[in-house]
N, CA, C and O atoms as a MOPAC input file, in Angstrom:
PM7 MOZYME 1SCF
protein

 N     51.88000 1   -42.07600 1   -32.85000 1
 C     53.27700 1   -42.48700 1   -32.89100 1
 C     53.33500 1   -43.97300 1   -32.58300 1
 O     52.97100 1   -44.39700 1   -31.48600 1
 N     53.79300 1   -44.76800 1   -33.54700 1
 C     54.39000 1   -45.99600 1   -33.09300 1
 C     55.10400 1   -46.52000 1   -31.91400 1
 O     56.13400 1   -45.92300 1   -31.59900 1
 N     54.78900 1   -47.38200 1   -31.31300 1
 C     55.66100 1   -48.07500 1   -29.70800 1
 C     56.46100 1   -48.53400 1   -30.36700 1
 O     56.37100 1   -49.38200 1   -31.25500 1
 N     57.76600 1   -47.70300 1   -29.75000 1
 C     58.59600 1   -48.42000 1   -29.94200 1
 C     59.22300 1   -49.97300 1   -29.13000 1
 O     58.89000 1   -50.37100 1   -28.01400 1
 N     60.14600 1   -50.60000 1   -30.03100 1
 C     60.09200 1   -51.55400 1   -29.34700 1
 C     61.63700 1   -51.46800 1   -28.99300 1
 O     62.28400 1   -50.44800 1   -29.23400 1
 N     62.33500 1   -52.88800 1   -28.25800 1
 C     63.35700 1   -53.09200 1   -27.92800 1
 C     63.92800 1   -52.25100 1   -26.64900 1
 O     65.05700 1   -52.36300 1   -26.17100 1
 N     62.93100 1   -51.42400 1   -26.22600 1
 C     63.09600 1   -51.34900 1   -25.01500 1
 C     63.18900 1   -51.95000 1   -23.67000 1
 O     62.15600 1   -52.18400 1   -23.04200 1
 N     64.23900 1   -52.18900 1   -23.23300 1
 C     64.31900 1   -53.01700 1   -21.83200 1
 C     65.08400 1   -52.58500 1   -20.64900 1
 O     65.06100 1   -53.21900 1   -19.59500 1
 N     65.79600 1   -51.45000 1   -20.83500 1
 C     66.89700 1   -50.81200 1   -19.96100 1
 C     66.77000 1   -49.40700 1   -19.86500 1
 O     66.49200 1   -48.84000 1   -20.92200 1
 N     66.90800 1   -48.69700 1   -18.84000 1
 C     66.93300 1   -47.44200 1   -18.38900 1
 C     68.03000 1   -47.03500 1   -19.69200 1
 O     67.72800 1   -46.01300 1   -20.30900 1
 N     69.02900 1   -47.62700 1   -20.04800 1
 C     69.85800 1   -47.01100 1   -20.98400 1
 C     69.27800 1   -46.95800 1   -22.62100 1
 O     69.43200 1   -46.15000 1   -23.53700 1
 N     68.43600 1   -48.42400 1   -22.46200 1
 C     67.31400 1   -47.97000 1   -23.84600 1
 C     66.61300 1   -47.33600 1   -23.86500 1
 O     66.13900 1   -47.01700 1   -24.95600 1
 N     66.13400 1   -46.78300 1   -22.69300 1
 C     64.53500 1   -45.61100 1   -23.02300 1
 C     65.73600 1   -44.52500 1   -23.08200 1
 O     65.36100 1   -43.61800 1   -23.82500 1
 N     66.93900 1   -44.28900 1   -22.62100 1
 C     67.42100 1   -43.13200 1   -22.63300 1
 C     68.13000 1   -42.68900 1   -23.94100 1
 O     68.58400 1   -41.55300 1   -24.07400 1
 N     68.19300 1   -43.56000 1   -24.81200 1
 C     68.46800 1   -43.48000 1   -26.03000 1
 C     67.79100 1   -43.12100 1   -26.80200 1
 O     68.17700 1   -42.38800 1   -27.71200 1
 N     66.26600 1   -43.63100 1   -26.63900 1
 C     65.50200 1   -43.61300 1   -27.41800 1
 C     64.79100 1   -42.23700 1   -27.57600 1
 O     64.43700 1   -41.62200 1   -28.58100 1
 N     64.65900 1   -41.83100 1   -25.63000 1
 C     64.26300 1   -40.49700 1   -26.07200 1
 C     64.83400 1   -39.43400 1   -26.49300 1
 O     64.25000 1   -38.45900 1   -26.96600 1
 N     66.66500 1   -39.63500 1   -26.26300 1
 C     67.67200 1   -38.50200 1   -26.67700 1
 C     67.08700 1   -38.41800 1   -28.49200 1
 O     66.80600 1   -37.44100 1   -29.18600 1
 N     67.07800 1   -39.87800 1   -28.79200 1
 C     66.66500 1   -40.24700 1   -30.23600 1
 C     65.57000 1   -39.36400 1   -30.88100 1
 O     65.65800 1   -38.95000 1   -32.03700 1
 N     64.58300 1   -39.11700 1   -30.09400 1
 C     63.39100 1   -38.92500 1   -30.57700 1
 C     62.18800 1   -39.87200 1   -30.94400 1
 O     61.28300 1   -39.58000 1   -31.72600 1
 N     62.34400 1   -41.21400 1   -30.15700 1
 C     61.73900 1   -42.40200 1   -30.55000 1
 C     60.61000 1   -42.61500 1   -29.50500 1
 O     59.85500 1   -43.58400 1   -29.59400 1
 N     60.50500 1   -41.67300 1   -28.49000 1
 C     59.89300 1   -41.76900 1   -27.24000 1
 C     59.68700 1   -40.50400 1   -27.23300 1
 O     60.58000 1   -39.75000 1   -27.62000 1
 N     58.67700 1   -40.10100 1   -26.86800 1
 C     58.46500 1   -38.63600 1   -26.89600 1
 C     58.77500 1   -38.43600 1   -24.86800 1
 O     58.90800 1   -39.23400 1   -23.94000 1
 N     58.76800 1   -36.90200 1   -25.00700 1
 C     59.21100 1   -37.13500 1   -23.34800 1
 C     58.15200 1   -36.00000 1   -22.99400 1
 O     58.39600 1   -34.80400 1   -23.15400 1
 N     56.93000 1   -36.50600 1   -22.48700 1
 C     55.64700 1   -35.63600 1   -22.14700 1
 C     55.67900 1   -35.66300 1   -20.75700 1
 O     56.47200 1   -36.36300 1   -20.12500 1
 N     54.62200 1   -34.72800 1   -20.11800 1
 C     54.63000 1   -35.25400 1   -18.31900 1
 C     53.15400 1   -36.08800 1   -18.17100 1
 O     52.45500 1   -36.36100 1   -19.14700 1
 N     52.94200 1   -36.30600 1   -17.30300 1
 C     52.23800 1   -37.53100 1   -16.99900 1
 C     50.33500 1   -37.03900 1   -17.78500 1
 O     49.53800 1   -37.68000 1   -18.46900 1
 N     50.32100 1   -35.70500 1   -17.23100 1
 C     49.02900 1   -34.80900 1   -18.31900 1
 C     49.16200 1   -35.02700 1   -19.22100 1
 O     48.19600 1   -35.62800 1   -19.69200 1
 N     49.78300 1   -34.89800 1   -19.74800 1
 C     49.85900 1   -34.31500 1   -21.53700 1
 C     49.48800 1   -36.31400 1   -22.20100 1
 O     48.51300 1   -36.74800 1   -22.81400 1
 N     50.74300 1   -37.03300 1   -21.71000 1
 C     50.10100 1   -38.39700 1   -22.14300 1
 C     49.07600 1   -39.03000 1   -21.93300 1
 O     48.74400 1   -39.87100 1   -22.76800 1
 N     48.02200 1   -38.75200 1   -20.39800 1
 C     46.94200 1   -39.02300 1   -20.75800 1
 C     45.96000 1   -38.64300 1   -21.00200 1
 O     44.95600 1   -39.21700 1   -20.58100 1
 N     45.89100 1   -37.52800 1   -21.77600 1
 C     45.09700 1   -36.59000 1   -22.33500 1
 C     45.45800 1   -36.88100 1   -23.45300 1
 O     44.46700 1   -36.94900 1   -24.18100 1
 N     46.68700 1   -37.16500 1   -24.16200 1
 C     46.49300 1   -37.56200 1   -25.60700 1
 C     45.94500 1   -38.71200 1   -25.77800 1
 O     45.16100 1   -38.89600 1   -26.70800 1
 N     46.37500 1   -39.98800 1   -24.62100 1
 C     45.41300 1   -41.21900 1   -24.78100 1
 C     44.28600 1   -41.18600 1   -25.01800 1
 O     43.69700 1   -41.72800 1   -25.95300 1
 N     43.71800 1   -40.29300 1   -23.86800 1
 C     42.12600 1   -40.16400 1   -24.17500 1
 C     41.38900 1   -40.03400 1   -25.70800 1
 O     40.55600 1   -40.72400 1   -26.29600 1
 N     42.12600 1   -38.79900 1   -26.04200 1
 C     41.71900 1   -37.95300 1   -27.12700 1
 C     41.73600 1   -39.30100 1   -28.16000 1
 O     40.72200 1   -39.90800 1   -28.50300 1
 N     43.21100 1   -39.64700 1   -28.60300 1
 C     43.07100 1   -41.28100 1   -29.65000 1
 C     41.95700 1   -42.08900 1   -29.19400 1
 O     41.03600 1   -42.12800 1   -30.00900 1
 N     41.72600 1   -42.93100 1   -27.82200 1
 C     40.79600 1   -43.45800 1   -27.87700 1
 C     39.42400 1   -42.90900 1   -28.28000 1
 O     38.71100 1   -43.52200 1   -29.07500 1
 N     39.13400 1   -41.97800 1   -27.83500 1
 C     37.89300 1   -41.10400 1   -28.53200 1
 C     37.55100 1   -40.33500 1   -30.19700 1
 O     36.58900 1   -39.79500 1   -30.74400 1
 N     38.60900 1   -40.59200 1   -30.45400 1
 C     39.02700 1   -40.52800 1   -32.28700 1
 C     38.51300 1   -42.02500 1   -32.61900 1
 O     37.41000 1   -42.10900 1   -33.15800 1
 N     39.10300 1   -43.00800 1   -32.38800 1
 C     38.90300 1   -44.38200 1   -32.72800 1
 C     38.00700 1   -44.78900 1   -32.01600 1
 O     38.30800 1   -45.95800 1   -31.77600 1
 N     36.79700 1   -44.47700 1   -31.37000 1
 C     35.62000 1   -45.26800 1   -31.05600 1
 C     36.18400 1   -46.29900 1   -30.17200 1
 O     35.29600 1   -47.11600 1   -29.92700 1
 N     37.72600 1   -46.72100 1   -29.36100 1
 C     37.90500 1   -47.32800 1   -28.73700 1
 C     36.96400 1   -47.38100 1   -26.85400 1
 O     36.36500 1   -46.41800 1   -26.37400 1
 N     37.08600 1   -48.41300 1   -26.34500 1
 C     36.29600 1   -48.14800 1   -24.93500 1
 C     37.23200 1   -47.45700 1   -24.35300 1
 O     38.43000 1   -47.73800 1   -24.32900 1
 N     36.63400 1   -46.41700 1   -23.81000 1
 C     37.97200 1   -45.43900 1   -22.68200 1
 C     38.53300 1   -46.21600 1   -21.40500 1
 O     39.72000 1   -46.13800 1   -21.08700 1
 N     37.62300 1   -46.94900 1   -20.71600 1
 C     38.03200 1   -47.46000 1   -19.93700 1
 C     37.49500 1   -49.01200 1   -19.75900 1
 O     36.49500 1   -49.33900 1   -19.12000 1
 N     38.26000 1   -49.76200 1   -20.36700 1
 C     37.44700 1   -51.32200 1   -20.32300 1
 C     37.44200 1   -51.95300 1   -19.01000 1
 O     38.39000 1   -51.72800 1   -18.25700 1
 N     36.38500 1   -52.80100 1   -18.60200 1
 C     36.59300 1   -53.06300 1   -17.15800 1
 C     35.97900 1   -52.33800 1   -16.16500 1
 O     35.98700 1   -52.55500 1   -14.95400 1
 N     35.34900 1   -51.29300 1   -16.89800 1
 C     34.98300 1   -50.42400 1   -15.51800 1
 C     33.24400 1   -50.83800 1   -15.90700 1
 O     32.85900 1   -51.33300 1   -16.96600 1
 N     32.74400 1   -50.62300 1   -15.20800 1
 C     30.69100 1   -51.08600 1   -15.40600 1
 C     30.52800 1   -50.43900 1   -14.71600 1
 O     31.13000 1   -50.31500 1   -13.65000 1
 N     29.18500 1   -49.50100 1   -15.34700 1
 C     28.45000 1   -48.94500 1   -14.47700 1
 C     28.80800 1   -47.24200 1   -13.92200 1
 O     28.44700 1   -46.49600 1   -13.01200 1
 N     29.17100 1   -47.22900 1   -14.38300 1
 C     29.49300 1   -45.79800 1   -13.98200 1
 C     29.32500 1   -44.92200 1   -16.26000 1
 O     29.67800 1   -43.84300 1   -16.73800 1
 N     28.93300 1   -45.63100 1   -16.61000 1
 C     29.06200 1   -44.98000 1   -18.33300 1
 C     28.26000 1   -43.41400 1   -17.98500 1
 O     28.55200 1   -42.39900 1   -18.61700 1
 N     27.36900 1   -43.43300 1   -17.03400 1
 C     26.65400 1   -41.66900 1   -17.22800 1
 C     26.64700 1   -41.28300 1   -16.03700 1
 O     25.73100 1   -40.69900 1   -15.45800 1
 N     27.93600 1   -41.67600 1   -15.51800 1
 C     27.93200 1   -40.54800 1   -13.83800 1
 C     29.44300 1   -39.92700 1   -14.07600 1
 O     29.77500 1   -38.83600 1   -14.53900 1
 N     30.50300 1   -41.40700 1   -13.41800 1
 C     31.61200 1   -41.07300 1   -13.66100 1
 C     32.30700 1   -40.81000 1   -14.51500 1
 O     33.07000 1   -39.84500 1   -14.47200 1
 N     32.22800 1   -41.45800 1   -15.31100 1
 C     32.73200 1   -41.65100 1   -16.74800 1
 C     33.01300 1   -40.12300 1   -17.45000 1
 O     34.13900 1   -39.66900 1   -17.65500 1
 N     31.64700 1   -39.38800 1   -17.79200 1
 C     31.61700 1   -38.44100 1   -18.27900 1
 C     32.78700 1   -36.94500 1   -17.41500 1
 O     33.59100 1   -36.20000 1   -17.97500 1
 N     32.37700 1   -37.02100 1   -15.88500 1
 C     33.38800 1   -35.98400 1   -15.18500 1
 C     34.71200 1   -36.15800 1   -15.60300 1
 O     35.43900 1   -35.23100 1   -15.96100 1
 N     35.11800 1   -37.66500 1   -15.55000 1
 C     36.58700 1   -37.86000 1   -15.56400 1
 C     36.91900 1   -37.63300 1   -16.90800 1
 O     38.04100 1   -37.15900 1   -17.08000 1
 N     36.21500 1   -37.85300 1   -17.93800 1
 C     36.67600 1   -37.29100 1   -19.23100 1
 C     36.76700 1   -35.67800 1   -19.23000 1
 O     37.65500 1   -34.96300 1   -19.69300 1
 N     35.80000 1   -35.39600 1   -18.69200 1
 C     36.35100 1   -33.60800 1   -18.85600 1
 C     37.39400 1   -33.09500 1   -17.99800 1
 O     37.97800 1   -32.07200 1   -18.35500 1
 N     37.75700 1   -33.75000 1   -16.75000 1
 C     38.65300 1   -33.62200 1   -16.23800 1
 C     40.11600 1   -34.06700 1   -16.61500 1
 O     41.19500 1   -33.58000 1   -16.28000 1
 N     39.82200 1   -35.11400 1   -17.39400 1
 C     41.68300 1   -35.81100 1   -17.73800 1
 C     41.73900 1   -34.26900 1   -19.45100 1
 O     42.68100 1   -33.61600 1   -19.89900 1
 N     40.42800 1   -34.31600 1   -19.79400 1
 C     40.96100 1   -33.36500 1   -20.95600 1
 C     41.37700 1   -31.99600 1   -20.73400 1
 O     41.89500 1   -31.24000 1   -21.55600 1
 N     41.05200 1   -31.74200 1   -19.37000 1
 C     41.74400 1   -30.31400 1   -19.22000 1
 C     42.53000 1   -30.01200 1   -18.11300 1
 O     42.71600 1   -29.05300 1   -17.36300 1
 N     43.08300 1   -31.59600 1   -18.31900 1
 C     44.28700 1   -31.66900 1   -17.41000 1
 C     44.06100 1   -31.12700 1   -15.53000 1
 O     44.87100 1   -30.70600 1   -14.70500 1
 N     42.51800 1   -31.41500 1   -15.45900 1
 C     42.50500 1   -31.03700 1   -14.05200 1
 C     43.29800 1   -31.77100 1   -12.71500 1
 O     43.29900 1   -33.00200 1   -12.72000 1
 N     43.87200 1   -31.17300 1   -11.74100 1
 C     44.52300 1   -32.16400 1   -11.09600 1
 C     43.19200 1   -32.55700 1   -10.61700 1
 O     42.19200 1   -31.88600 1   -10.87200 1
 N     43.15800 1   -34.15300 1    -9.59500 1
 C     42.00100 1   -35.06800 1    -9.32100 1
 C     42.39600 1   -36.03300 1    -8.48800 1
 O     43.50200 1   -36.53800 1    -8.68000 1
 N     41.71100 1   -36.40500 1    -7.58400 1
 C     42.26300 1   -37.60600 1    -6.47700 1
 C     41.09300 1   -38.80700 1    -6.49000 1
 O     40.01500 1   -38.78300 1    -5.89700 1
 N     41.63500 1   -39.86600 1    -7.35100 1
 C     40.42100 1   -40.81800 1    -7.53700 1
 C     40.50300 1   -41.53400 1    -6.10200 1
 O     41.43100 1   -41.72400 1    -5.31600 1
 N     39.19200 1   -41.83600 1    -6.09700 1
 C     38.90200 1   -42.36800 1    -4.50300 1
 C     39.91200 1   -44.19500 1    -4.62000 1
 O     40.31500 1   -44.78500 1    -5.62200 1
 N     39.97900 1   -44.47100 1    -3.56600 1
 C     41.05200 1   -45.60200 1    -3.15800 1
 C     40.49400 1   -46.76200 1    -3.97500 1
 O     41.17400 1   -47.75300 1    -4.23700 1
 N     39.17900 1   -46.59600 1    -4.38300 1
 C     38.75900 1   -48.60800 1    -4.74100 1
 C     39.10800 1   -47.90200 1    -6.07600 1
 O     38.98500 1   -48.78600 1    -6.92400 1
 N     39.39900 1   -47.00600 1    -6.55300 1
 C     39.31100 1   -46.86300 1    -8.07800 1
 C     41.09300 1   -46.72200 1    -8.84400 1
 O     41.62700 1   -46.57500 1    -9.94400 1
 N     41.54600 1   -46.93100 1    -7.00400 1
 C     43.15100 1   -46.38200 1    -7.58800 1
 C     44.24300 1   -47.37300 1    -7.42900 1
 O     45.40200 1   -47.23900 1    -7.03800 1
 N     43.29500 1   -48.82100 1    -8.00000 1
 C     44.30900 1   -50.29000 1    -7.64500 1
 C     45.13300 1   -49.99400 1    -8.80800 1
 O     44.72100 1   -49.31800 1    -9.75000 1
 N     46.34900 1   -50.52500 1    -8.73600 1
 C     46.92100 1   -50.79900 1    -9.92500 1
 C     47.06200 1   -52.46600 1   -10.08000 1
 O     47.14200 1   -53.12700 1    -9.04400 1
 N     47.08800 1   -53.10600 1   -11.32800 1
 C     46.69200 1   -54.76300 1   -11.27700 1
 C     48.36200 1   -54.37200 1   -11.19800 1
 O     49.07700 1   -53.41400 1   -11.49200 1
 N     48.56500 1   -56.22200 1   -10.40100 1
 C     49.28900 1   -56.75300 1   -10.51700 1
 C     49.96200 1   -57.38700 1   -11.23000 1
 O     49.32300 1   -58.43800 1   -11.24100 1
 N     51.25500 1   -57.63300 1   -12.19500 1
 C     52.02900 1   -58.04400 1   -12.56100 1
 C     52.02100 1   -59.69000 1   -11.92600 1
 O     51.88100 1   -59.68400 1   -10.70300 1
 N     52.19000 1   -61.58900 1   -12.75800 1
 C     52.72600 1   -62.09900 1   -11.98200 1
 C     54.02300 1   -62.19400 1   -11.59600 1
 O     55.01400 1   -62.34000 1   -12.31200 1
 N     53.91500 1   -62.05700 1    -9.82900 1
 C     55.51500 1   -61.75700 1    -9.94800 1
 C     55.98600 1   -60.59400 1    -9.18100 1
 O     56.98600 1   -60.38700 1    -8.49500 1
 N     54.74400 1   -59.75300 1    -9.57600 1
 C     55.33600 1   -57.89200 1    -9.08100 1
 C     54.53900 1   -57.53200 1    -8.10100 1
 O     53.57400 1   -58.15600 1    -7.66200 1
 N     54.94600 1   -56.53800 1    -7.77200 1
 C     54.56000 1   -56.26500 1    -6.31600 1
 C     53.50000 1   -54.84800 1    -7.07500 1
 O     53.80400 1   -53.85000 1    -6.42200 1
 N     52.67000 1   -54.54300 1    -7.91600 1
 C     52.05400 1   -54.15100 1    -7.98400 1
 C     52.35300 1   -52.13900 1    -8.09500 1
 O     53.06700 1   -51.56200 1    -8.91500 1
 N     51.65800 1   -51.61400 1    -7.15600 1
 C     51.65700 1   -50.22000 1    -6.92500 1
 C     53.08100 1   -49.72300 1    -6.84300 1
 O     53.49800 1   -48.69000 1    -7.36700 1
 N     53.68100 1   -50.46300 1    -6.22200 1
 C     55.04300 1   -50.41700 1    -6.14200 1
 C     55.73500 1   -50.10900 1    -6.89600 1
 O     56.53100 1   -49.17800 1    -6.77200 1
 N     55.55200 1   -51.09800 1    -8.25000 1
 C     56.43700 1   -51.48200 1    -9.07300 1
 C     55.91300 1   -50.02700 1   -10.47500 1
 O     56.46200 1   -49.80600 1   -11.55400 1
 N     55.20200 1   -49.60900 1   -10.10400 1
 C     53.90300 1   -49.02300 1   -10.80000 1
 C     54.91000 1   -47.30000 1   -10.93800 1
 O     55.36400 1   -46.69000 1   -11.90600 1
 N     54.90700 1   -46.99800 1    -9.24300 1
 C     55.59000 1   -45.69800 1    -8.81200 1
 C     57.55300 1   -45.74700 1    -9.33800 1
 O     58.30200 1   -45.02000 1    -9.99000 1
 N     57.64700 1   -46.80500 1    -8.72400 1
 C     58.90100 1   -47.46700 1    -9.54500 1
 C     59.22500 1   -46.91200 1   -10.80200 1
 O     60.40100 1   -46.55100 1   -10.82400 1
 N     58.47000 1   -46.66000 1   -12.11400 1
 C     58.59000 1   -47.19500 1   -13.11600 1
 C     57.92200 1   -45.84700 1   -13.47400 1
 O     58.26700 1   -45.50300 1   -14.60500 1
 N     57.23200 1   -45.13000 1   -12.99100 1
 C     57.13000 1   -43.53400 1   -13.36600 1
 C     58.01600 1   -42.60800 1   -12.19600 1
 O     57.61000 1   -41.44800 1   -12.26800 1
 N     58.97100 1   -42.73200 1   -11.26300 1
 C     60.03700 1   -42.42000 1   -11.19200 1
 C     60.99700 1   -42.53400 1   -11.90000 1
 O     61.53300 1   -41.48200 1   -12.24700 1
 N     61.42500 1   -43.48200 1   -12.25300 1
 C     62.48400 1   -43.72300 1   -13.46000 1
 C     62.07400 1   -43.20000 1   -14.74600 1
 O     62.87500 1   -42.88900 1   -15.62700 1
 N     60.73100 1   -43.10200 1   -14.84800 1
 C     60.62700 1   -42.26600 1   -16.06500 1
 C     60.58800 1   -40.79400 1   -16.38100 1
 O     60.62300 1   -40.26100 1   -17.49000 1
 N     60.50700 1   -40.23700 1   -15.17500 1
 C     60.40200 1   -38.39100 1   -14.82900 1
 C     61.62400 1   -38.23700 1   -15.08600 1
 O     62.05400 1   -37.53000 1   -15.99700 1
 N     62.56000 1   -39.14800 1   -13.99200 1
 C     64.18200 1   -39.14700 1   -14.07600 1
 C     64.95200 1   -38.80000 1   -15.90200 1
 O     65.70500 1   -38.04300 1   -16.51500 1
 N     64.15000 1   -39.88900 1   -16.03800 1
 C     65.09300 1   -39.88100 1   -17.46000 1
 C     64.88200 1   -39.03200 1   -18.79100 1
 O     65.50100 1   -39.07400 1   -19.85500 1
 N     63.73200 1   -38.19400 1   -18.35700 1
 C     62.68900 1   -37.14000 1   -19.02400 1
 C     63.57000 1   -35.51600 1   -18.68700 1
 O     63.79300 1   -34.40000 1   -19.15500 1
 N     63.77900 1   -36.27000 1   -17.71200 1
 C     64.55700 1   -34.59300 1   -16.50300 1
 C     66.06800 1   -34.44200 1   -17.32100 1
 O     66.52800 1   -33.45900 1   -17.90300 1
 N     66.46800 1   -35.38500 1   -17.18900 1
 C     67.71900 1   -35.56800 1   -17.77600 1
 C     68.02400 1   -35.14400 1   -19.35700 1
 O     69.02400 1   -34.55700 1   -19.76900 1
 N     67.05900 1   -35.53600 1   -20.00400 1
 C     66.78200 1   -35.31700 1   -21.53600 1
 C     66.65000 1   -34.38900 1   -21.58600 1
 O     67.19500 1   -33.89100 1   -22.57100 1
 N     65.95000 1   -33.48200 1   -20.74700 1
 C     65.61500 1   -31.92000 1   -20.56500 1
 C     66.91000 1   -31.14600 1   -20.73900 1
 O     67.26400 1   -30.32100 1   -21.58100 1
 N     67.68600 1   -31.83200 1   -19.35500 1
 C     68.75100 1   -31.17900 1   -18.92300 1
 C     70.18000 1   -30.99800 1   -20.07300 1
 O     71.04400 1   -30.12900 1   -19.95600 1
 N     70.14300 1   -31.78800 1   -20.88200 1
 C     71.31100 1   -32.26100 1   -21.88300 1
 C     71.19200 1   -31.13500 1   -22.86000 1
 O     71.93200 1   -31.08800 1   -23.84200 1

């Protein structure tokens, strides 16, 4: 599915997904389909990461594909910073507002 664009407001994603322009998955299901595309397209699953290609790498793929719940250890669970943003914060922020507006779409 194409990204959509012109999104910038809680009232645009909420359009978009009433629309059908945003699909409204829970947090599994989207990255398990990520995976799966990147692994269709020969893309790197995880760029940035070294060193782990035949330990970690391999568990966490069988785990994000069958949707296992999983608690990645703390050095592995930075989220980068935004300049500007406060990071993890802004991170939880921004998949609250997105459950919210998923819940809602549900609810209608």
């Amino acid at each position: 599915m194409p990204r959509p664009t012109g999104i910038s407001t809680v009232g645009d994603l909420r359009r978009a997904i009433a629309d059908g322009a945003v699909p409204c998955r829970d947090v599994h299901q989207e990255v398990r389909d990520n995976l799966i595309r990147k692994l269709r397209s020969g893309e790197p699953l995880f760029p940035g990461i070294v060193g782990y290609d035949e330990t970690v790498v391999p568990q966490l793929v069988n785990a994000l594909l069958s949707q296992h719940n999983f608690t990645a250890r703390p050095d592995l669970r930075r989220v980068p910073c935004a300049p500007g943003g406060r990071g993890r914060q802004d991170a939880h922020r921004v998949a609250r507002t997105r459950r919210a507006v998923c819940r809602e779409a549900r609810d209608a």
